[in-house]
SEKOL-973924 format. One record per residue (C-alpha): residue in one letter; x, y, z. Coordinates in steps of 0.5 Angstrom, whole numbers, padded with zeros to 4 digits, always signed. Example, Ala and Ser with C-alpha at 12.3 -4.5 7.8 and 13.67 -1.06 7.14 Angstrom:
! residues 2
A+0025-0009+0016
S+0027-0002+0014
! end
This chain:
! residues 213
X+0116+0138+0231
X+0110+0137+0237
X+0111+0142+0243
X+0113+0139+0249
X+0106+0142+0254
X+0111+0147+0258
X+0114+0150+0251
X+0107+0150+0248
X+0103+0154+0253
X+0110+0159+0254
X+0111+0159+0247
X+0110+0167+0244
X+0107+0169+0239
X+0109+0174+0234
X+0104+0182+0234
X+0102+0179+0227
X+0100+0173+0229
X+0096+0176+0235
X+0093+0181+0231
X+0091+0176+0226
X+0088+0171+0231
X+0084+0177+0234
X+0082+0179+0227
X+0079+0173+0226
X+0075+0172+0232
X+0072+0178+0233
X+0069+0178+0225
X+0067+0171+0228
X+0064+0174+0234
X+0060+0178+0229
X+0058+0172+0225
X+0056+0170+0231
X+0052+0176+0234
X+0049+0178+0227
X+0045+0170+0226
X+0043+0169+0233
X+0042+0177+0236
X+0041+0180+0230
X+0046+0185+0233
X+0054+0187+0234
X+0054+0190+0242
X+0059+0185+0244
X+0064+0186+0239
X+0063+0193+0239
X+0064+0193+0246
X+0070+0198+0249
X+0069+0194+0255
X+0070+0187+0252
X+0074+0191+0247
X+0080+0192+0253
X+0078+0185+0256
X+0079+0182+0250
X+0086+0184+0248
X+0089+0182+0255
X+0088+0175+0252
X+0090+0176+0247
X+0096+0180+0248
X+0098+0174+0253
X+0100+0170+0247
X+0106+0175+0245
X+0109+0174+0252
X+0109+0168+0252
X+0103+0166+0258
X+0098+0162+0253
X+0090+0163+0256
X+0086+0157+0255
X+0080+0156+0252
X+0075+0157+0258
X+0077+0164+0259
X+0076+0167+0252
X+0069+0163+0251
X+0067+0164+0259
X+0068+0172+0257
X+0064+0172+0251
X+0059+0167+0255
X+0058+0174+0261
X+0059+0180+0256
X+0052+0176+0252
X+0048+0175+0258
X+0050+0182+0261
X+0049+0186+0254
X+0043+0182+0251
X+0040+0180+0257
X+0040+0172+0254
X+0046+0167+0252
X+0046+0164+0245
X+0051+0164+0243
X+0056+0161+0249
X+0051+0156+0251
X+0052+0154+0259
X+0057+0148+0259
X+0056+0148+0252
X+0062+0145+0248
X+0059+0143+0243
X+0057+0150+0240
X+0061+0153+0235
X+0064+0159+0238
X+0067+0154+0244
X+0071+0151+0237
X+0074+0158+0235
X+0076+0159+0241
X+0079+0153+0241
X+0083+0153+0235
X+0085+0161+0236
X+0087+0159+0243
X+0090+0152+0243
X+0092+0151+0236
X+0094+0157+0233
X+0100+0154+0228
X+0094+0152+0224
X+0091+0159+0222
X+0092+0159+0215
X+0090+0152+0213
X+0084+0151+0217
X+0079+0153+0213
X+0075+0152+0219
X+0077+0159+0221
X+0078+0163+0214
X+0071+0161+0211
X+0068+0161+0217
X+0060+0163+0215
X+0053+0165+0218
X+0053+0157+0216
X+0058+0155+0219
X+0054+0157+0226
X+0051+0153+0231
X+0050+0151+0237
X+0048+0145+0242
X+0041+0146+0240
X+0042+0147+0233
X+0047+0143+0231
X+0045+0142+0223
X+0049+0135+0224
X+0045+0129+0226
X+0048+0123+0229
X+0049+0121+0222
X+0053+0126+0219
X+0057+0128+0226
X+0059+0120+0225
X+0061+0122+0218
X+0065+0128+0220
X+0069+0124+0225
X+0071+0119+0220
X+0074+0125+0215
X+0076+0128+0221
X+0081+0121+0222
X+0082+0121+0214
X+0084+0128+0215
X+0089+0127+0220
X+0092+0121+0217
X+0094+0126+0211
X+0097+0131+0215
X+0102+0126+0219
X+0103+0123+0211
X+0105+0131+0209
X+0108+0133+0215
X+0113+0126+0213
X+0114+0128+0206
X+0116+0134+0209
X+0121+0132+0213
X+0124+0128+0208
X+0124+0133+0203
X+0128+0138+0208
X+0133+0133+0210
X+0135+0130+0204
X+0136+0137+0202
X+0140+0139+0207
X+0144+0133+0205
X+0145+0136+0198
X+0147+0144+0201
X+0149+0149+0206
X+0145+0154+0204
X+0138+0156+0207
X+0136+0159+0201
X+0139+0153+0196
X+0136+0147+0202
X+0128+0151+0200
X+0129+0151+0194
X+0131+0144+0192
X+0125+0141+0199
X+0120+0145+0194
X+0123+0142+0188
X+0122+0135+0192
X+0115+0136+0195
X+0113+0138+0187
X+0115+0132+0185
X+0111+0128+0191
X+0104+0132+0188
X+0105+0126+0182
X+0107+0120+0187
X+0102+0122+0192
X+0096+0124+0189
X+0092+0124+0193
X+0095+0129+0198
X+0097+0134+0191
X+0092+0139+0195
X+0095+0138+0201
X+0102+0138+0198
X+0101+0145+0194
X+0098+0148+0200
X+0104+0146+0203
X+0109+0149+0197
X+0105+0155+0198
X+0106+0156+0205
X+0114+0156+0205
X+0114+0160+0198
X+0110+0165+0201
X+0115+0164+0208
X+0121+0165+0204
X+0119+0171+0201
X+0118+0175+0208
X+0124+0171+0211
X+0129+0172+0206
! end
């Protein structure tokens, strides 16, 4: 279900997930400084340290920090410590730590299947002026970009029917898991196209049961 833009920005997320959020940025960051600076001050930083964690302990009370303000923070301790901004470009929002910022700000839910963010590398860096895509290439991204999306609408659709045709069948918050799984398992040979997806998605709930339940 997609929030409401009221309900997303108060929504509260949970010490975990903030905890998880921040992990992943700052191992970014680093990612970051050691590519472009051949260092760790930022990161290493108690200043940018107790900054940092005001914004993210924000998203645990339910006030949602924007993508400006993570990135600008980086974009002002890169200029105060290194004396030069690599790696939060002026009005770049092209540049590589502008997309964590926004993933970890604005789209959250996706963490644990954006492979964006989990497999991020010293590759995977880039900025305005150093984009390893050329014209070609971003048009090819934004061609699997749209095909990607169309397949996650597709999943979120299988989903939903798999969870209501169980909740038809039973009462039981475990029993309707159980048999949804056993739905979306029979989906990987009548949708093969999405099977990875599927199974992803198989995972995720398992994994989700075994922590609830």
């Amino acid at each position: 279900m997609i929030l409401n833009w009221k309900e997303f920005i108060t929504e509260k997320l949970s010490q975990d997930e903030v905890l998880d959020l921040y992990n992943h940025f700052i191992r970014i960051l680093k990612i970051h400084e050691e590519v472009l600076h051949n260092s760790d001050k930022i990161s290493k930083d108690p200043n940018f340290k107790n900054d940092i964690n005001k914004v993210f302990h924000r998203m645990m009370i339910g006030k949602r920090p924007f993508t400006e303000e993570l990135f600008n923070l980086v974009r002002d301790y890169e200029r105060g410590l290194y004396g030069e901004v690599k790696i939060a470009l002026e009005e770049s929002y092209g540049c590589s730590m502008w997309d964590v910022c926004e993933v970890i700000l604005e789209d959250p839910d996706t963490l644990n299947i954006n492979r964006f963010i989990q497999d991020f590398s010293k590759g995977d860096v880039y900025t305005e002026t150093t984009s390893p895509y050329s014209s070609e290439d971003i048009s090819g991204l934004v061609s699997d970009l749209d095909r990607k999306l169309e397949e996650m609408d597709e999943i979120d659709q299988l989903e939903d029917k798999a969870f209501d045709i169980a909740k038809e069948k039973f009462s039981d918050e475990t029993d309707i898991i159980d048999f949804a799984l056993d739905i979306l398992t029979s989906y990987k040979e009548e949708y093969p196209h999405l099977a990875k997806e599927l199974e992803d998605k198989i995972k995720d709930w398992k994994e989700w049961k075994e922590d609830r339940l």
